[in-house]
N, C-alpha and C positions, 0 to 999 in steps of 0.2 A: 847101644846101651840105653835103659831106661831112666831117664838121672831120677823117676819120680822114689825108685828103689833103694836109691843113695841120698835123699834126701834136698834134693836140690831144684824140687818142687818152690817155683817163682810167681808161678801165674793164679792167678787168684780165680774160683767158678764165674761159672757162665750164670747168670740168671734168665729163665725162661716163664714168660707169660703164659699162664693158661686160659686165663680168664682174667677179663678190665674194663671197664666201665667202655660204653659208647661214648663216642665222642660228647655228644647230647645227651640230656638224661631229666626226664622231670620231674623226680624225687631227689629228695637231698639222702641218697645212698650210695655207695658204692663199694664194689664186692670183687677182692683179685682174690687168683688164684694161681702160687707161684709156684718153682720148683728152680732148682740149681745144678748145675750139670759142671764137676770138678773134672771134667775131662782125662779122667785114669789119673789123679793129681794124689796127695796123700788123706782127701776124703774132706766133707763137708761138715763145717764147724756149725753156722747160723745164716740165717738169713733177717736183714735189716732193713728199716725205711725210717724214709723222712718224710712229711707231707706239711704243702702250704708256707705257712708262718714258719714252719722251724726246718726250712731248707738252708744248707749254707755250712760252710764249716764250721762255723761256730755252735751248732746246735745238737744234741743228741741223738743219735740213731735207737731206735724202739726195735728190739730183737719181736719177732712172730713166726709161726710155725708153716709158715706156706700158706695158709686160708687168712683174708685180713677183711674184715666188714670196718667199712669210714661210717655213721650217722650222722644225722643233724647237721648235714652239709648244708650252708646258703648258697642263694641263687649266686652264682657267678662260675668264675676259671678256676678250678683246683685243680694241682698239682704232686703228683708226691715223687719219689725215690725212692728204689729196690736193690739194694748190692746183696751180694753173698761173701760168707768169707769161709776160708779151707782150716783147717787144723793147725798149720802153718802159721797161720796169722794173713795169708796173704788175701788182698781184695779183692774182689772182682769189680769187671766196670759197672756202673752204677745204670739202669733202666729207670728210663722219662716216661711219665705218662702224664699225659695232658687232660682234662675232659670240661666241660661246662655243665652248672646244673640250671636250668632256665623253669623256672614256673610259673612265668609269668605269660599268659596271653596275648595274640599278634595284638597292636591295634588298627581296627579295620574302617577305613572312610568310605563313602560313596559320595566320589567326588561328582559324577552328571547323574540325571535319572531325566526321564522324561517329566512332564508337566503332568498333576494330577487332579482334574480329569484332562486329559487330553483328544484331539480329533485326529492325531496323527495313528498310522496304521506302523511306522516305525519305532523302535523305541531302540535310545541310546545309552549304552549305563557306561561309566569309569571308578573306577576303584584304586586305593593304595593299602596299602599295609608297611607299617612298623614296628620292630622290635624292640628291647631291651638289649637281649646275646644273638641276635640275626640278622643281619642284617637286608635279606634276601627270603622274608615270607612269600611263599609260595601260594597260588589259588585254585581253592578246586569246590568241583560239585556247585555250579553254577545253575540255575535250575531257574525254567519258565512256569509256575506251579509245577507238576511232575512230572515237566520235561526237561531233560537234560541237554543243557547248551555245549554248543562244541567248543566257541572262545569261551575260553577262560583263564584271559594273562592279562589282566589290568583294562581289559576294553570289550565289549560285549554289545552285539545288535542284534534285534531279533525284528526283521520283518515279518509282515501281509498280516498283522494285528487283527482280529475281527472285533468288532465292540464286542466288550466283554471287560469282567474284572481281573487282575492279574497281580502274581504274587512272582518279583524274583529273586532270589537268593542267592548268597556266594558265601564260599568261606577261605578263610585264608590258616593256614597251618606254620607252626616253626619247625625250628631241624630238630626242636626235641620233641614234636608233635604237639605241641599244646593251640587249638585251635579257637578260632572265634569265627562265626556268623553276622551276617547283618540279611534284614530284608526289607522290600519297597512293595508296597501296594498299592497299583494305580490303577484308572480306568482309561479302557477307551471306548470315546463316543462315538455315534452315529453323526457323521460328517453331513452338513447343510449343502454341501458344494453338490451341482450338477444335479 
């Protein structure tokens, strides 16, 4: 027997994500796209959320149609909430989404570098980067002028230097891609020795 026929429909829809923010994000937007699935139930009344500051039982649920644009988000962790409810009245469980909005830039140090001018054929670089929301900036595109170095994780050597002038760069990115540069120009000389 189907109880949903007899009215004896308890379970409140399923709520389904279509579409939600990256976990990272470097605009203050974000853009779901839901949908609710009453499971052969006596049919779909609305769909509801809460976001941020007005999570919590105390605070109102904002009916929307399935499509939901957020604006004017600040850099940091937003959060909202998504239930559905059936004709019934009954709830369904309520969907968490988490995400951070980060627009702010790694900050990039060049902790060694070689001496400028130098007489050494080696050269030694060290690098750090920190966040604001990452704590884990990553490095890349690491470059001898417009050569491409292979380290590039916080420590970088490039031998058999020829005198010459030299330009090296590094950049370090976040998880929501917002990226920074830095670069060193130094020379090497022609060594007196021998």
């Amino acid at each position: 027997v189907d109880p949903h026929r007899f009215g004896f429909d308890e379970d409140g829809p399923e709520v389904v994500l279509l579409s939600s923010p990256s976990q990272y994000s470097k605009d203050g937007k974000a853009h779901f796209e839901v949908t609710a699935d009453d499971h052969g139930g006596i049919g779909l009344d609305r769909m509801e959320y809460q976001v941020d500051d007005g999570i919590g039982e105390s605070f109102n649920w904002f009916q929307f149609g399935g499509i939901l644009d957020l604006t004017n988000l600040q850099d940091g962790v937003h959060k909202i909430f998504i239930r559905a409810l059936d004709l019934k009245g009954n709830i369904g469980e309520a969907k968490f989404v988490q995400w951070t909005v980060d627009n702010g830039k790694p900050v990039l140090t060049l902790n060694g570098k070689p001496a400028d001018p130098t007489v050494s054929t080696v050269a030694n670089f060290s690098y750090s980067a920190t966040d604001t929301h990452d704590n884990a900036p990553t490095f890349k595109n690491c470059f001898l002028d417009s050569v491409p170095l292979d380290d590039c994780d916080g420590q970088t050597s490039v031998a058999n230097l020829a005198p010459a002038f030299y330009t090296f760069k590094v950049t370090a990115v976040d998880k929501a891609g917002n990226e920074t540069s830095i670069k060193y120009d130094f020379t090497v000389l022609e060594s007196d020795g021998d």
